[in-house]
N, C-alpha and C positions, 0 to 999 in steps of 0.2 A: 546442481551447480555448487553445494555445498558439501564438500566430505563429511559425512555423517560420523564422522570419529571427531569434530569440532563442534559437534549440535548438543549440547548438554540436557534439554529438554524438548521432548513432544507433548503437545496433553490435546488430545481427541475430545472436543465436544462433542460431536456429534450434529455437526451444521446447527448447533444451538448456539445463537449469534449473544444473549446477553449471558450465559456460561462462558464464552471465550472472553466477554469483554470483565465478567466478577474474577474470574481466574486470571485473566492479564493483571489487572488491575493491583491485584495481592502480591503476584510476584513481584511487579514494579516496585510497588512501595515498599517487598520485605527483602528483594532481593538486587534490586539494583543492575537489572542487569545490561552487560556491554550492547548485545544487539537482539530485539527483538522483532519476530514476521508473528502479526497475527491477520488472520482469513475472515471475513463477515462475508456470508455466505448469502445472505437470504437474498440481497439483489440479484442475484446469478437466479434464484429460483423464484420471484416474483414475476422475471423478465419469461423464464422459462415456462411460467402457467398461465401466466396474464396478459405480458405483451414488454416488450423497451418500447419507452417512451409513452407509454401509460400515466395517469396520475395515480395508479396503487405503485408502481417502479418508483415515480418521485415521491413519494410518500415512506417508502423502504430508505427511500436514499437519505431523506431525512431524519432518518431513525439513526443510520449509517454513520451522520454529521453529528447526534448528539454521542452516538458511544467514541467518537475519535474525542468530543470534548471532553468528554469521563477520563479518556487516555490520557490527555495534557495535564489534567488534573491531578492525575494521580504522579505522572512525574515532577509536577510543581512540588506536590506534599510531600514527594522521595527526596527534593532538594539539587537532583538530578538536571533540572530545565534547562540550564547554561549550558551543557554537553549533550542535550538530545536533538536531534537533529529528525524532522516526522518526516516521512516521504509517505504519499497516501497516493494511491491507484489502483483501478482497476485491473480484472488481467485480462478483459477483453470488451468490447464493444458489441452491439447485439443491433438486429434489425429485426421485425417479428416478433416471434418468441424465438428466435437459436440466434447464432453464433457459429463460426467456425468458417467461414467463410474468406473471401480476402478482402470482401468492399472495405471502404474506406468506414464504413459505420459501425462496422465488425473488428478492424485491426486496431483503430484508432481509439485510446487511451487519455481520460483525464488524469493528471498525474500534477499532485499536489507535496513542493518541501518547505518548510518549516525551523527555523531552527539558527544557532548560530553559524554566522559563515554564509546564510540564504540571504541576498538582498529583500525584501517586503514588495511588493506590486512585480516584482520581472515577471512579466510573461514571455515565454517560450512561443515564438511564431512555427518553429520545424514540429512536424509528423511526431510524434511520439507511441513508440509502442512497448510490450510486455519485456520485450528484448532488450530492452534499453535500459532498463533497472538495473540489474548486475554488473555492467559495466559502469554502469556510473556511479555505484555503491563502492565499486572497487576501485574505480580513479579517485574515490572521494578517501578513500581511506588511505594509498595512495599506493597502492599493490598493482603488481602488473596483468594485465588484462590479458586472458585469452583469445588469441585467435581465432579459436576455434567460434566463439559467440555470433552468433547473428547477430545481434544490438550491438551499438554504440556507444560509448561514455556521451551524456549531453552534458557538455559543459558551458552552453548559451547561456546556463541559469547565470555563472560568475560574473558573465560579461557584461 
């Protein structure tokens, strides 16, 4: 979705979730940068060995909730916070141990933003899925959207 001739950095943890959040966290605060994607991995494979909807899954997820606070944190201390805008989700929903499927407990995405311009309490009533991020990253920025995308721009949040 992104032309990798506009991606200035990758850095490979290695599904080591608090390596992606000390390295995120460095660059934030040394480098500032315009848009960052970083992946926490280990919900994907808690659900995959143990079970979604376990309490070892909710107990990952809370590990999850403190490294996104680490995150905020560290854009506060970059000075950054007035212009960061978080958008947190997953990129898929899980029944059992997999995933991949179309149920609705499988497609269906919790998807958290943050930031200036987000009103505080909207919740979103429509479906939201993995699809629906890029289009609404790029209506937010305010670029014209692909056709080609499965997703949607949601713009319920502004309303």
């Amino acid at each position: 979705m992104i032309d990798n001739k506009v991606v200035q950095k990758v850095i490979n943890t290695k599904d080591d979730d608090e390596a992606a959040l000390n390295t995120t966290v460095d660059i934030i605060k040394k480098e500032k940068p315009t848009i960052t994607f970083v992946h926490f991995d280990q919900p994907d494979g808690v659900g995959h060995n143990i079970g979604h909807n376990t309490p070892e899954y909710y107990a990952e997820l809370k590990q999850v909730d403190r490294r996104i606070g680490t995150l905020q944190q560290a854009v506060k201390d970059a000075g950054i916070a007035d212009e960061t805008i978080f958008v947190i989700a997953a990129d898929h929903g899980g029944t059992g141990k997999g995933h991949g499927g179309k149920s609705l407990a499988e497609v269906e995405i919790p998807w958290v933003m943050t930031g200036p311009g987000v009103p505080k309490g909207k919740e979103i009533k429509e479906t939201l899925m993995i699809y629906d991020i890029a289009p609404t990253l790029t209506w937010l920025l305010g670029a014209p959207l692909d056709a080609a995308w499965r997703g949607k721009a949601i713009k319920a949040f502004q309303q």
